[in-house]
C-alpha angles and dihedrals in degrees: 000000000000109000119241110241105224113213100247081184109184117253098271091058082081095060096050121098122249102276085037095061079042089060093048095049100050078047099058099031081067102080113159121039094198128208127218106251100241090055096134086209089116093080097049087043087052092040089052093062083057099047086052097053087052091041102229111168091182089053090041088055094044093051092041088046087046086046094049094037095052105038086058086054102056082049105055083241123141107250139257142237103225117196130188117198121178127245113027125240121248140173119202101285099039158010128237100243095179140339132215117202110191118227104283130195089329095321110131107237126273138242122186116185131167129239093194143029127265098229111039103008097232119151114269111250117265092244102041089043086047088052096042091062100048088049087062084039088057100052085050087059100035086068095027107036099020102036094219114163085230143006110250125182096239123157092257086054089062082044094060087045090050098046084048085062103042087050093046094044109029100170102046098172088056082058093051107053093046091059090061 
């Protein structure tokens, strides 16, 4: 017997407007974007640990550029500029991980991501940066693959995200024990 998935929405699901709550539950109710097996995604996702630890940003730009290229394509999406800058910015309560700027006025959309921290300007760490960038991805593909109205952080939002990095990183343990 298939078990029913009960909608656990965050706290703000219950402001929204009626289309809007329409919008979030065909949001979260999406939870795999899958790839097709053959992808050939997993070598720029390896080669960009290693661009981290030498801290290359030119090499960092071109893999997540590959990524994001790449992983529109798969998906029948238009593709993205990505940009990597260095430090993130930051106020006094919190740090820019990553920015999505939607297509504008023929501009091809936009994707910001950070290769170091704000407060002490370390390199990101490869899996968070990893993560970082498919979340911006997502948001890409939640308007351009999935056709939602908006891009809502729903748990099947963090799901997509999710099924992206296992694809793209298939052996995690491996990952790990190369980064110490």
């Amino acid at each position: 017997m298939p078990l029913l998935r009960v909608l656990m929405p965050f706290p703000y699901y219950h402001r929204l407007s009626r289309g809007r709550k329409r919008t979030y539950r065909q949001s979260d109710a999406v939870e795999v974007l899958r790839l097709p097996p053959d992808h050939g995604l997993t070598g720029p996702a390896a080669q960009l640990a290693d661009a981290l630890n030498d801290e290359n940003q030119k090499q960092v730009r071109r893999l997540c550029g590959q990524l994001a290229h790449g992983i529109c394509a798969q998906l029948d999406a238009p593709t993205l500029t990505v940009r990597v800058l260095s430090k993130r910015p930051s106020d006094e309560w919190e740090e820019l991980h990553g920015l999505y700027e939607p297509e504008d006025e023929g501009q091809p959309a936009k994707i910001t991501v950070w290769m170091r921290t704000a407060q002490r300007r370390q390199v990101v760490a490869y899996k968070t940066f990893l993560r970082t960038l498919l979340h911006e991805i997502c948001h890409h593909l939640d308007y351009e693959h999935l056709k939602l109205d908006e891009s809502f952080h729903t748990e099947g939002f963090y799901k997509r995200e999710s099924s992206l990095f296992q694809q793209l990183v298939p052996n995690q343990e491996a990952v790990q024990q190369s980064l110490f």
